[in-house]
C-alpha positions in Angstrom: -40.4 58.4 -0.3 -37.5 56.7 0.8 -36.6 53.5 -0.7 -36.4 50.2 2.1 -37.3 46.6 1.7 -41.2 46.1 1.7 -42.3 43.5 4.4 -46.1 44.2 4.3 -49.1 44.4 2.1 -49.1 48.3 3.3 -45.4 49.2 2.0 -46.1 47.5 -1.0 -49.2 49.5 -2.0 -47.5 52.6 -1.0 -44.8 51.6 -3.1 -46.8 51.0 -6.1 -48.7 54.4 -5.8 -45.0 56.0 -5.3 -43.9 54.6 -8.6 -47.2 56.1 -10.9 -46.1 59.1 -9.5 -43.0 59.1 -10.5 -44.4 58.1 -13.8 -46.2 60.9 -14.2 -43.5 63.7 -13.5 -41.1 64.8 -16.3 -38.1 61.9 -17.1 -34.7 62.7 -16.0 -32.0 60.8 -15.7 -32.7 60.6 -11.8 -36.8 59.9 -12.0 -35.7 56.6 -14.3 -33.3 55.5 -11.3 -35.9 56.1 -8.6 -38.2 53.5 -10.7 -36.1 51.1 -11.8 -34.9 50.8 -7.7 -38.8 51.3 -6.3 -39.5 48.5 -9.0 -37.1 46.0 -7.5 -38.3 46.4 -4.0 -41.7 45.4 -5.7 -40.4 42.6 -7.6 -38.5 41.0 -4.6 -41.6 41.2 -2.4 -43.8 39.5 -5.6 -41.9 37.0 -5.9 -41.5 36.1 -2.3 -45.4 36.7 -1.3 -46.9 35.6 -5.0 -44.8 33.4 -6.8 -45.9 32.8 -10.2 -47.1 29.2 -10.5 -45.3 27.2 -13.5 -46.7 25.1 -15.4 -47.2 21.8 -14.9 -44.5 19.7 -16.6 -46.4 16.9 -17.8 -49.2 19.3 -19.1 -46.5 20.8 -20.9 -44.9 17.8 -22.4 -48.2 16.7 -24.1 -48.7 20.5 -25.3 -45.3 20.6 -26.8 -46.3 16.8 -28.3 -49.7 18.4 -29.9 -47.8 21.4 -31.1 -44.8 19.1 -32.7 -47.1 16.3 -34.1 -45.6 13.7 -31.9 -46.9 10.3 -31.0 -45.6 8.5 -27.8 -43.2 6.6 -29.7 -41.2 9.3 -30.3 -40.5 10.1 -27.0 -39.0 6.5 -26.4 -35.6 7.9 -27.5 -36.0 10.6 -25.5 -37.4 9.3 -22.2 -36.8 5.6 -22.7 -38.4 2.6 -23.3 -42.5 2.3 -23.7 -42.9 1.4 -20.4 -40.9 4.4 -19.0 -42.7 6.6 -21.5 -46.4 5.6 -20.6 -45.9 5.5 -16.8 -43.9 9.3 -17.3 -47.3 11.3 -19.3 -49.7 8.9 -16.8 -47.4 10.7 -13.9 -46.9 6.9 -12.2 -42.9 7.6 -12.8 -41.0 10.6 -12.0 -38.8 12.5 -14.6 -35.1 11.8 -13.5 -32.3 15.0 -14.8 -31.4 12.6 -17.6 -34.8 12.5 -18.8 -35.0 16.5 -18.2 -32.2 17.4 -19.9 -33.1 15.3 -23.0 -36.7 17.3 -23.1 -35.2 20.6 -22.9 -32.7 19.7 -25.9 -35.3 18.1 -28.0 -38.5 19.5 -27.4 -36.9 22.8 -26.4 -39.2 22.4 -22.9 -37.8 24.9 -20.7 -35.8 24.0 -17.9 -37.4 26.1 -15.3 -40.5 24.7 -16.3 -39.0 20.4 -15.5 -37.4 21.4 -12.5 -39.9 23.5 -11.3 -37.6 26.4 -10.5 -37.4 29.6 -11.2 -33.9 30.8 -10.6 -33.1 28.3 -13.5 -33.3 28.4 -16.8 -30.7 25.7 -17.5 -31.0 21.8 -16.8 -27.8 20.9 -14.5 -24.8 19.3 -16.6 -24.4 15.7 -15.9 -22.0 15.5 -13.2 -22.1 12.0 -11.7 -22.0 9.2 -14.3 -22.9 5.6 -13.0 -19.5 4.2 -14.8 -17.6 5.7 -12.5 -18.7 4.0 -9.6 -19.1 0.6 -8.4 -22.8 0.8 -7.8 -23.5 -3.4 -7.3 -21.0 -2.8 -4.3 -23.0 0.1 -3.3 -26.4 -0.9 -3.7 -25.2 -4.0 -1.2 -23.8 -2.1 0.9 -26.2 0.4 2.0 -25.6 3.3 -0.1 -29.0 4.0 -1.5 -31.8 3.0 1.3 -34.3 4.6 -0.4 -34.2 2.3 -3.2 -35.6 -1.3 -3.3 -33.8 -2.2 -6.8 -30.4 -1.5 -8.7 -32.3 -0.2 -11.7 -34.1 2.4 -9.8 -30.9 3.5 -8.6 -29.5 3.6 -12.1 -32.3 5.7 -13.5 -31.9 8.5 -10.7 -28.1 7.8 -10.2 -27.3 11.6 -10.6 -29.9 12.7 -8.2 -28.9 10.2 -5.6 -25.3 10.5 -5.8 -26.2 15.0 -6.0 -27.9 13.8 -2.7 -25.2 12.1 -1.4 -22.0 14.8 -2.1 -24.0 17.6 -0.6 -22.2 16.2 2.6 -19.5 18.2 1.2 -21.5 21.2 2.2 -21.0 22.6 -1.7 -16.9 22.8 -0.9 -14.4 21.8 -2.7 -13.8 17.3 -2.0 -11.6 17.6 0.8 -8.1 17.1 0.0 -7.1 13.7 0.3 -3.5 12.5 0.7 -3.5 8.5 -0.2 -0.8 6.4 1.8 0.1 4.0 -1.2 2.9 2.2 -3.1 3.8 3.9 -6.3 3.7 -0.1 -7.7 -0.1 -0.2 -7.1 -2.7 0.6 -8.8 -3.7 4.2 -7.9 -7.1 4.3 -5.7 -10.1 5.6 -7.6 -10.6 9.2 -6.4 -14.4 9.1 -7.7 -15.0 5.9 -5.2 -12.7 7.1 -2.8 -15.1 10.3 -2.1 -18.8 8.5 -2.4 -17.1 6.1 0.3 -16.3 9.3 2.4 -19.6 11.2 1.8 -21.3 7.8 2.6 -19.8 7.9 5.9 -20.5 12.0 6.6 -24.6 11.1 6.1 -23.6 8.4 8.9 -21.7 11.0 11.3 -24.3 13.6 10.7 -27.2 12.1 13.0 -24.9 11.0 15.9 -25.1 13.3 18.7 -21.5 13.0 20.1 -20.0 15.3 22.9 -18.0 18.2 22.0 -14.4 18.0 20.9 -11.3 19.4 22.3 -7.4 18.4 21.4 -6.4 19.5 24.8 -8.1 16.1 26.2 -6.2 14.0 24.1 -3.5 13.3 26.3 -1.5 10.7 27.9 -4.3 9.4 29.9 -6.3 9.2 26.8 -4.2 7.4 25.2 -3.9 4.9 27.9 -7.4 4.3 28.7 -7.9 3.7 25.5 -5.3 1.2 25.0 -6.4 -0.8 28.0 -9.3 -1.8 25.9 -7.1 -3.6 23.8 -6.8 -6.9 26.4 -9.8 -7.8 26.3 -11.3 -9.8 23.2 -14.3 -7.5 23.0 -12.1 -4.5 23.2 -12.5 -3.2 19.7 -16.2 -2.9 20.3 -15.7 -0.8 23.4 -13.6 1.8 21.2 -17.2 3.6 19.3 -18.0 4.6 22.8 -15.0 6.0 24.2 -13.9 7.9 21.2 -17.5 9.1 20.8 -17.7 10.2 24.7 -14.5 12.6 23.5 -16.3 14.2 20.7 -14.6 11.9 18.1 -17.0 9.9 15.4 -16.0 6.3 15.1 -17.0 4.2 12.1 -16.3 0.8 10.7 -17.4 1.2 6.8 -16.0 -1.8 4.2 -13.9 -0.1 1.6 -15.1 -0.4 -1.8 -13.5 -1.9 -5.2 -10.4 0.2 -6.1 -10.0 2.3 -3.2 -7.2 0.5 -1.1 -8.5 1.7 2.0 -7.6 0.2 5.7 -8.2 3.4 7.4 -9.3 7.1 7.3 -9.6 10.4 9.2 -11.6 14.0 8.1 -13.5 16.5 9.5 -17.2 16.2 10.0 -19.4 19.3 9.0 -19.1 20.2 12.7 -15.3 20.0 12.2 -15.4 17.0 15.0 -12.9 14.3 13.4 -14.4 11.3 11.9 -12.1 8.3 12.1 -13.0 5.4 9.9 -11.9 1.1 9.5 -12.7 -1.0 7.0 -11.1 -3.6 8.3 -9.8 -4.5 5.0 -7.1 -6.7 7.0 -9.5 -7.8 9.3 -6.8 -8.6 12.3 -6.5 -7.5 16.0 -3.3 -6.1 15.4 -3.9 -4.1 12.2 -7.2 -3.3 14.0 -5.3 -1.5 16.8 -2.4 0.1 14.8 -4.7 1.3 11.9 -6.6 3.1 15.0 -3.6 4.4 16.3 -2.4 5.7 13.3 -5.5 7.8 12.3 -5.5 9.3 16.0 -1.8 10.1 15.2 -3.5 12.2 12.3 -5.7 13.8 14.3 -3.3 15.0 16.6 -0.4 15.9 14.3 -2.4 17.1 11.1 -5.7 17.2 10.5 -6.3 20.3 12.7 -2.6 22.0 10.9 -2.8 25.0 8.9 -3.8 23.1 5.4 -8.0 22.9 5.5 -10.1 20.1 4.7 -7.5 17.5 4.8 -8.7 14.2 4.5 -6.5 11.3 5.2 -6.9 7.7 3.1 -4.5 5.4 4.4 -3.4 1.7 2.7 -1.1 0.7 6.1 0.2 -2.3 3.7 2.2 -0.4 1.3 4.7 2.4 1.1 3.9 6.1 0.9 4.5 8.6 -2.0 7.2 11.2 -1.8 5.2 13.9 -1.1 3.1 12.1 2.0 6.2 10.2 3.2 6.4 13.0 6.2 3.0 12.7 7.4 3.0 9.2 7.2 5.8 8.5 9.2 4.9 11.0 11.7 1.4 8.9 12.0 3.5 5.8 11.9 5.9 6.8 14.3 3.0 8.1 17.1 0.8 5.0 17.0 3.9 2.7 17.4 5.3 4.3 19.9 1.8 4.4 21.9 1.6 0.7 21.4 4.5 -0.2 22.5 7.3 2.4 23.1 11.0 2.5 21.7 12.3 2.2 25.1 10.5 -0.7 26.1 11.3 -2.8 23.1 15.3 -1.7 23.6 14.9 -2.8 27.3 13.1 -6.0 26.4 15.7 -6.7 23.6 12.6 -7.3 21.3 14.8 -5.5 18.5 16.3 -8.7 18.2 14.1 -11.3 16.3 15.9 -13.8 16.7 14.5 -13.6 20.7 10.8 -13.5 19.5 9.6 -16.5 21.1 5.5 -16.8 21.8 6.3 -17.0 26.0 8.4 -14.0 25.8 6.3 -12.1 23.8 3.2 -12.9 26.0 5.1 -12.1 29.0 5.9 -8.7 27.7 2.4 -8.1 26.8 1.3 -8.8 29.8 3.7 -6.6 31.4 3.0 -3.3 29.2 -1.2 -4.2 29.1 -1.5 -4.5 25.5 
C-alpha cells in the first residue's frame, strides 16, 4: 500500500488493517519504517477527526486540591484574594495566564490541560507586564473596549495587551526611527508600540481604496493643500487621503512617547499616517502632515522593511536619523510654501514679516 495523507473514514480503515499486517510479517529494519510512517498518517487524521477531549480545568483543580489536602485558602496565594478564589472553582471568573502559570508551578496542573490546548505543554512566559505601560491613560483612552473597569484590565493585562500586538502579525515591532533631541528624555519604546498597535486594530476595519505611489504627484499634493484655506480643512483631509488608499488617523500620544506625528505600513502594506495633535495648531497640523507624506514618499516604501517612523517635529534629530529627517523636512516645506517663492517674496528676511504682508502672500500661493 502506498503511503498518502488519509482524508476519509475509508483510507483510515484501510490504513489500520495495512499496519496489523505489517505487524504480523517478520521485523526488518524496513517493516519498522513502513509502521512508524503508516502510524503518523493515522495519528494526523485522529487528531484532526477525534481530538481527545481534556479535561476540564476546574474539575481538575479541585482533584489536584483533594489529592494535595488543600482547603480554598490555600489557593489565595496562588489565585488571589477569596473573592477571586471562590468565583474561579464556582466558574463565575475566568482563569487569567497569571493565574495559569501559578497553578502549573504549584500544583504541577498541566498546562495543556489550563489552556486547553494540546500543542502545549508549557504556560506562555509573561511577556507584557502592566508597569510598563501607562494603562489609566489607556483605559481612558479607548484601549481596552471590552472592559468596563481598570481592574478587570489589570487582571487580564497580558491577554489583552497578547490581543492587541498580534497587529504585528507575529513580526518582529517594526523598526522605529524616533525624531528627538538627544537633551530629552528618550520616548518609551514599550508605549511607543501599544500606541502603534492601538492604531493598526483602528486601520484594519477601514475599507480604503487601493494604494499606488505613482498617484502621488504634483496634483496630489496641490489638491490636498487647497484644503488648507478653509477653517474646516483639516477635517476634509481623512477623506482625501483615504480615497488614495492612505489611512488617516488622529490618535493622542500617550505619557512618554513624544509623539506629534507618525507613519507605517498597515498589514495590507497601505501607509497609515497618524497626529496627535500634541501641538494642537493649524500650522503644526499642516506641516506634521506634510512631513509624514514626505516619509511616505521618500522612505517608507525604500529597501529597509517595516520602517515605522515616530516623529517629535519640536526637537532635533539624532545622528543617525538626521538624513531622513531633513529629507522629510525639506519636502513638506517646500510643498507648503516653496524656496523660490519665499526668495521672490523676500520672506527670508524677518525683519519684513508684517501680518498684511504675510496675508497677502498667503493669499497669493492658497495656503
Amino acid at each position: 500500500m502506498k503511503p498518502k495523507l488519509i482524508k476519509n473514514s475509508f483510507d483510515y480503515e484501510m490504513a489500520l488493517a495495512y499496519i496489523e499486517s505489517l505487524m504480523e510479517q517478520p521485523e526488518s529494519d524496513d517493516i519498522n519504517e513502513e509502521i512508524e510512517l503508516f502510524s503518523s498518517l493515522i495519528t494526523m487524521y485522529e487528531d484532526e477527526y477525534f481530538p481527545v477531549n481534556l479535561p476540564d480545568p476546574i474539575d481538575t483543580i479541585l482533584f489536584a486540591m483533594d489529592q494535595q489536602g488543600l482547603k480554598r485558602k490555600d489557593l489565595i496565594p496562588i489565585i488571589g484574594n477569596q473573592s477571586k478564589v471562590s468565583e474561579v472553582l464556582c466558574r463565575k471568573r475566568p482563569l487569567s495566564l497569571s493565574m495559569m502559570r501559578n497553578l502549573h508551578e504549584e500544583l504541577h496542573i498541566p498546562a495543556e490541560i489550563l489552556l486547553q490546548d494540546t500543542q502545549k505543554n508549557q504556560v506562555p512566559e509573561k511577556r507584557f507586564k502592566s508597569q510598563d505601560y501607562p494603562i489609566s491613560e489607556m483605559f481612558k483612552l479607548g484601549y481596552f473596549p471590552k472592559y468596563k473597569k481598570i481592574s478587570q484590565v489589570k487582571e487580564f493585562f497580558e491577554e489583552i495587551m497578547s490581543e492587541l500586538f498580534t497587529q504585528f502579525a507575529d513580526e518582529t515591532p517594526k523598526l522605529v526611527y524616533c525624531k528627538q533631541s538627544k537633551s530629552k528624555t528618550k520616548p518609551d519604546m514599550n508605549t511607543l508600540l501599544a500606541w502603534q498597535a492601538h492604531i493598526l486594530t483602528q486601520v484594519s476595519s477601514d475599507e480604503i481604496d487601493d494604494f499606488s505611489m505613482d498617484a502621488l504627484n504634483d496634483s496630489f499634493f496641490e489638491e490636498i493643500l487647497s484644503l488648507s484655506i478653509y477653517p474646516k480643512g483639516p477635517l476634509l483631509v481623512k477623506d482625501y487621503l483615504q480615497s488614495f488608499g492612505i489611512h488617516f488617523v488622529i490618535e493622542p500620544h500617550l505619557p512618554k512617547t513624544y509623539v506629534d506625528g507618525s507613519v507605517f505600513k498597515s498589514l495590507d502594506d497601505k501607509p497609515v499616517i497618524v497626529l496627535s495633535l500634541r501641538h494642537d495648531r493649524i500650522d503644526n497640523f499642516w506641516f506634521t502632515l506634510f512631513h509624514e507624506l514626505g516619509h511616505v514618499v521618500k522612505h517608507l516604501y525604500g529597501k529597509k522593511k517595516n520602517r515605522a517612523f515616530f516623529d517629535d517635529t519640536f526637537s532635533s534629530p539624532d545622528e543617525g536619523i538626521a538624513l531622513l529627517e531633513k529629507e522629510a523636512n525639506d519636502f513638506a516645506m517646500e510643498h507648503l510654501i516653496s524656496s523660490k517663492k519665499i526668495e521672490a517674496s523676500e520672506l527670508c528676511d524677518p525683519s519684513l514679516w508684517t501680518p498684511s504682508r504675510i496675508l497677502a502672500i498667503a493669499k497669493e500661493v492658497r495656503r
